[in-house]
N, C-alpha and C positions, 0 to 999 in steps of 0.2 A: 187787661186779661192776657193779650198773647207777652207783652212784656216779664208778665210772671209767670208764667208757663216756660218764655225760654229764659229766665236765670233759673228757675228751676230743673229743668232739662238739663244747662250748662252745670250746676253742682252734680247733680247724678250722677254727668259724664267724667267729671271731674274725681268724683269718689269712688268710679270705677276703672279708673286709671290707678288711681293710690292702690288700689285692693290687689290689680294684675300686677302692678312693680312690685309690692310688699310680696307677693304667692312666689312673684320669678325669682325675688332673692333668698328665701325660706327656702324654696324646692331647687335653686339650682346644684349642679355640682359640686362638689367640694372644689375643684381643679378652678372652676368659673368664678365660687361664689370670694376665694380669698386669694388677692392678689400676691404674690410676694413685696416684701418692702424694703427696695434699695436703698442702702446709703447714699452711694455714688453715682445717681445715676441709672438712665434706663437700660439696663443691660440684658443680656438673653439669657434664657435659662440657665447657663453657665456662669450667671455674672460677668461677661465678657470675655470670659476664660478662654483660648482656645489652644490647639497644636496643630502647627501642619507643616509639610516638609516638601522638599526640593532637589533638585539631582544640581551639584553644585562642579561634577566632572570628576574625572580621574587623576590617582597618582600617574605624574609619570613612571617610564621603565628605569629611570636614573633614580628614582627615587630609595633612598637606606634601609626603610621597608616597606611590606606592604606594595610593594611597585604595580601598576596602574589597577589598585583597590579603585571600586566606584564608592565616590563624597556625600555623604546626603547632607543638606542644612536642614537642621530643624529648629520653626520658628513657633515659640513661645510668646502668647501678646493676652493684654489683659485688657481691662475696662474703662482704665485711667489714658489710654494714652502711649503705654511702656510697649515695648515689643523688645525681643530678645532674639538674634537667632544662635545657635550651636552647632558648630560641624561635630560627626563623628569622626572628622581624622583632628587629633590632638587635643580634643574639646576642646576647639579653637570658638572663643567670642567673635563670630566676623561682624556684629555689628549691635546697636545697642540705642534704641532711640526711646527717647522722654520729651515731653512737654517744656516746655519755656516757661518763665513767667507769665506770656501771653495767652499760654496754650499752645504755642508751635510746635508740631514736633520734630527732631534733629536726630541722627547719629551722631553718636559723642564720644566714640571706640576707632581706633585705628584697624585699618585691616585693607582685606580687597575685594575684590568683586567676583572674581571665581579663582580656584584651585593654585592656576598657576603663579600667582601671584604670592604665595605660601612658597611656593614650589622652584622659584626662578633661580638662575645663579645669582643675581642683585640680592634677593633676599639669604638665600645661603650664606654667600660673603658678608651679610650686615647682620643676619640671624638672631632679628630681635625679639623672638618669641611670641609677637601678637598675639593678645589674646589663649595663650595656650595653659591646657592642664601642667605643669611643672612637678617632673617627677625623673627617680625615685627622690633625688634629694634638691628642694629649691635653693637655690642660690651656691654658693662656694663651698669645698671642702679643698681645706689646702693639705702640704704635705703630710704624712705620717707622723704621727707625734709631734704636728709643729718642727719639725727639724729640717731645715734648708735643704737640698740635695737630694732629699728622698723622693717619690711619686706620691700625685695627688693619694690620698685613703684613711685608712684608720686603723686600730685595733679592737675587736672585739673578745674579750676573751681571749686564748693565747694563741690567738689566729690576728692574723694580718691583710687587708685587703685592700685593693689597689683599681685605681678608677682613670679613666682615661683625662688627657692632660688636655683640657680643649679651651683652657682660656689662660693662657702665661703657665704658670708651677700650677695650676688650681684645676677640679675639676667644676665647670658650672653648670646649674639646671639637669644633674642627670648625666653629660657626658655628650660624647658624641651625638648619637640617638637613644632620647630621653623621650618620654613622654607625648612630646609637644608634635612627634616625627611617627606618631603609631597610630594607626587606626583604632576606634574602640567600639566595642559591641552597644548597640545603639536601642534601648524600652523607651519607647512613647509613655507619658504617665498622663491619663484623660483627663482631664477638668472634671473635677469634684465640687464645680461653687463656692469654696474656698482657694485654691491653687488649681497650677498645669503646673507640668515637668517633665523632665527627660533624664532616665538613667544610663550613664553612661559604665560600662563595666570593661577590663583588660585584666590578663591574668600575665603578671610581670615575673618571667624566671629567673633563676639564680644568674646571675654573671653578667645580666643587663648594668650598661655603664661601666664596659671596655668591649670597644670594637676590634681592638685587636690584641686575643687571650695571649700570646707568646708574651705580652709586656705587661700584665696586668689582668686580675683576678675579678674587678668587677663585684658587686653587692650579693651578698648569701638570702639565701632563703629565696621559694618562690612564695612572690608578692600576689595575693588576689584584691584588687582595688576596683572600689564602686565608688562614683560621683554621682550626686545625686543635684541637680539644679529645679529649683521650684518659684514661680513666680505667682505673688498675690496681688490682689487687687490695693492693697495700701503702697505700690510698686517698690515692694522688698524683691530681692530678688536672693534667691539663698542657696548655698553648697553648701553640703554633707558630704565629706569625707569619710572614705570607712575602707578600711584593709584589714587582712590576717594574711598569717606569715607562717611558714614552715620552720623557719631557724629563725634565732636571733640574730636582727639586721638592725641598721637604723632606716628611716622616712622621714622626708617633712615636705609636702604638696602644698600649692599654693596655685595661686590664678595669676598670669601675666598681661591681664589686660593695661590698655595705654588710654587714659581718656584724656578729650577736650572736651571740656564741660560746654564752649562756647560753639563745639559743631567737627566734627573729623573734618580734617583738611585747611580749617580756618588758621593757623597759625599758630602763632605760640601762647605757652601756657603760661606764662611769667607773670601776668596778671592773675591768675585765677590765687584766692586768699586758702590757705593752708592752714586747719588747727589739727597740733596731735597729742593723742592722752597719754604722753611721755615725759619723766622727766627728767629720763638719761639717755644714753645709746650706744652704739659697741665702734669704737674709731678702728680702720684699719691701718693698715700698711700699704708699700707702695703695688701689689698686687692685690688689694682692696679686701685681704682676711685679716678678720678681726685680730685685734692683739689679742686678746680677752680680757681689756678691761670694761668698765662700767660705768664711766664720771657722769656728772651733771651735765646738761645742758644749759645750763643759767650759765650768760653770760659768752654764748657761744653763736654762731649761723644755725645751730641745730637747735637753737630753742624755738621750737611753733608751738609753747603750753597754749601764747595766744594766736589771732589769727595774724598771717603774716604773707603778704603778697611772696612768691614762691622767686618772683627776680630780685626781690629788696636786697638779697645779701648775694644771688650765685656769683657774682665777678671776684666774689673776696679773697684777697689772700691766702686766705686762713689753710692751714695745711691739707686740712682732710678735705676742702674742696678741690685744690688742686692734684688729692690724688684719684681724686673721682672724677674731673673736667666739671663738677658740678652736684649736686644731690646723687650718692646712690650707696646708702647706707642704714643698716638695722639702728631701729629704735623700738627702745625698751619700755614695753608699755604698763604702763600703770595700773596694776588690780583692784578693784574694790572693794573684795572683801578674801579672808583667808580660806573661803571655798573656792574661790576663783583663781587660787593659786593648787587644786591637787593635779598631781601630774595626770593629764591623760594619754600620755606614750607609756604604755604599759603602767602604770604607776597603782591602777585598781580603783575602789572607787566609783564614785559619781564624777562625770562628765562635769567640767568644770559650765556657768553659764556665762552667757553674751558681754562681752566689755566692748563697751566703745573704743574705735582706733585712730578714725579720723573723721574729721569732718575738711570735704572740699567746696568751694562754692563759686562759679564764674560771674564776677559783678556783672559782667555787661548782658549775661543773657536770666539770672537770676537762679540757674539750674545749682544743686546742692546734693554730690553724692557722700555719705554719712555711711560709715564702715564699723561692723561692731562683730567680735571674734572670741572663738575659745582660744585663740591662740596666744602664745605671750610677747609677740614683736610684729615688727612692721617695716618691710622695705617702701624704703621713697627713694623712687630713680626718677632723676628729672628729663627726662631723653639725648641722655649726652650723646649719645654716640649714634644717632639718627643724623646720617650726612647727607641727606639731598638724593641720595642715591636710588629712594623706594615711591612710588606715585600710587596713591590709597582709593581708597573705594570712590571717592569723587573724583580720584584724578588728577588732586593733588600732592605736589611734592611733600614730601616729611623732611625737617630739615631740625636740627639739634634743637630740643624745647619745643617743637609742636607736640608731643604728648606726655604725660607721666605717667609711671606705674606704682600701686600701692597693692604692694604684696604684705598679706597677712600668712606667718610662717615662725618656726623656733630659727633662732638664729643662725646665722650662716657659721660653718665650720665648728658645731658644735659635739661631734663627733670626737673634735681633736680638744675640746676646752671642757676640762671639769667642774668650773664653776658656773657651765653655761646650762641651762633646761636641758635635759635628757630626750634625746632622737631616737633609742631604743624602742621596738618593741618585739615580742616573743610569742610563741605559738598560744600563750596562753593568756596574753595582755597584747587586744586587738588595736588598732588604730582609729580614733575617732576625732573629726576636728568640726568645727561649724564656721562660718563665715559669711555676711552678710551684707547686702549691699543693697541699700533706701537712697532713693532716688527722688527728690522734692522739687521746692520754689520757695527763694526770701523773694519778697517784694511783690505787690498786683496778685494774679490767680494763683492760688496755691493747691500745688497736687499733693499734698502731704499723705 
């Protein structure tokens, strides 16, 4: 008798337990009763989105401009692992960490640790652009018309213009103080659960790129340019380019970061395997502007169709590395389809879509950054000219081959080459570029 009394007692209890959990999840909250459902991962509200920032010091008073503006860093980090930070002085990358194979995560972006380190005479004299926005024009414009003896420039229309000489006859990156050397107006973009970001804005006026007007006339039109950097949780990491122009001028922006896939500071890059979706490239001269032709790469140091360790050939002979000391030349990248070839420098239309540029991958730590672009080329500089002279965010030396840069850009000195893509654009045909930068793992944990 009490034995069935208490199984009976115990169902009861038992059924009125089912009855109050069934009521609490019927009548809970909407907010309580359905969880969100992560891919990736227990993340917060935000998907692990977040932005936050940092006083990273002042321009010095020697500084070209802007002199002692205050630095803010702002750091972009997501869910996976990825963190990003951005200075608003030149949209400088000062640093850039992902996961390993393991899961470790590393800085894999050359840079330093505060301001002056941007700022110092070492880096002036070696002025390798870390990380910086690249503007108004990335890479070389050589003389006038191609013609020996004249000043770096171009002709647009039956106007002539002329840009200061800051690297041999050529003018590079913009000029004296380009981009990389300016402060820029700084929007936090909040975590939406799909992305964070940061807009970066400057309004570029006429005659930027000659610092000294008695010798030279510098770019027309004033430039209004917005950068826009977004990071998601599949660790894309993405720029938006976008300007409008008062005159017709030319532009071509790009990003000069340097990575070691294997860790900033670890050494050289010579190992890391290189594929590019090229399969031509534009050869220079012995001031490194293009001739303007176009060959194949079959058959050359410049063929990476497959993967190819980045030191297997740099010691070579071959003419174009010795006038580079090593990799540092546009390659002409491959389209998909004949939408991804309409011009978006003025040209109308739809915005061409994403093409793949490159793929990098460091064997020993498994890290793989994957580059895919509106744009129609690709610089690969191997860090030739990194001489021991600059000590990075860990504190170590850089020394020729601890970093590379893959600039996604229209070709250098295209201003002066009519058979090269159009750098044009007009008050009426704005500027728009994409570029995009996936950050993974071959091999063990993959952060794809």
């Amino acid at each position: 008798m009490t034995k069935r009394l208490s199984s009976r007692h115990l169902r009861v209890a038992f059924c009125a337990m089912l009855v109050v959990l069934v009521a609490g999840m019927v009548f809970a909250p909407a907010g309580m009763a359905k969880r969100p459902k992560h891919r990736h991962g227990p993340f917060n509200h935000s998907n692990g989105l977040s932005i936050s920032s940092s006083s990273f010091g002042n321009l010095p008073a020697t500084a070209p401009a802007n002199a002692g503006a205050a630095v803010t860093n702002y750091t972009l980090t997501n869910g996976r692992g990825m963190s990003v930070s951005i200075l608003d002085y030149g949209g400088v990358i000062q640093s850039l960490s992902v996961p390993d194979r393991r899961g470790r995560e590393t800085n894999v972006t050359l840079g330093f640790a505060n301001i002056d380190g941007y700022t110092n005479a070492a880096y002036v004299k070696s002025n390798p652009y870390f990380g910086a926005i690249i503007g108004r024009y990335g890479n070389r414009i050589g003389p006038v018309g191609g013609q020996a003896g004249q000043p770096p420039g171009f002709v647009l229309g039956a106007n002539t213009y002329t840009l200061d000489a800051n690297n041999g006859v050529a003018s590079l990156h913009g000029g004296n103080v380009g981009f990389d050397k300016r402060m820029w107006d700084a929007t936090p973009i909040p975590a939406n659960g799909k992305t964070v970001g940061l807009k970066l804005h400057r309004l570029s006026p006429a005659g930027e790129g000659c610092t000294t007007p008695a010798t030279c006339t510098g770019y027309p039109g004033n430039v209004d340019v917005t950068v826009t950097f977004t990071l998601d949780n599949r660790n894309n990491l993405r720029f938006d380019y976008a300007a409008t122009t008062t005159a017709l001028t030319v532009l071509n922006l790009t990003n000069h970061s340097y990575w070691n896939l294997a860790g900033e500071g670890t050494g050289t890059i010579n190992d890391h395997l290189l594929k590019l979706n090229a399969n031509a490239f534009t050869p220079v001269d012995v001031n490194l502007i293009p001739d303007g032709t176009t060959p194949s790469v079959v058959g050359t140091p410049f063929d990476f169709t497959r993967f190819h360790a980045i030191g297997e050939r740099l010691r070579g002979n071959d003419q174009q590395l010795v006038f580079g000391r090593g990799y540092d030349h546009n390659w002409v990248l491959n389209q998909p389809s004949a939408r991804a070839k309409i011009r978006h420098h003025g040209g109308g239309g739809s915005k061409p879509s994403l093409n793949l540029a490159a793929q990098l991958v460091d064997p020993s730590s498994g890290r793989e950054l994957t580059i895919s672009t509106t744009e129609p080329g690709i610089q690969f500089y191997s860090g030739n000219f990194l001489d021991g002279t600059l000590y990075g965010t860990s504190g170590h030396q850089y020394r020729q081959g601890d970093g590379l840069a893959l600039e996604t850009q229209h070709f250098p000195d295209s201003p002066n080459k009519a058979n090269f893509p159009p750098t044009t654009i007009d008050p009426t045909h704005p500027y728009a570029t994409t570029t995009v930068y996936n950050f993974s793992t071959v091999g063990g944990h993959k952060h794809r």
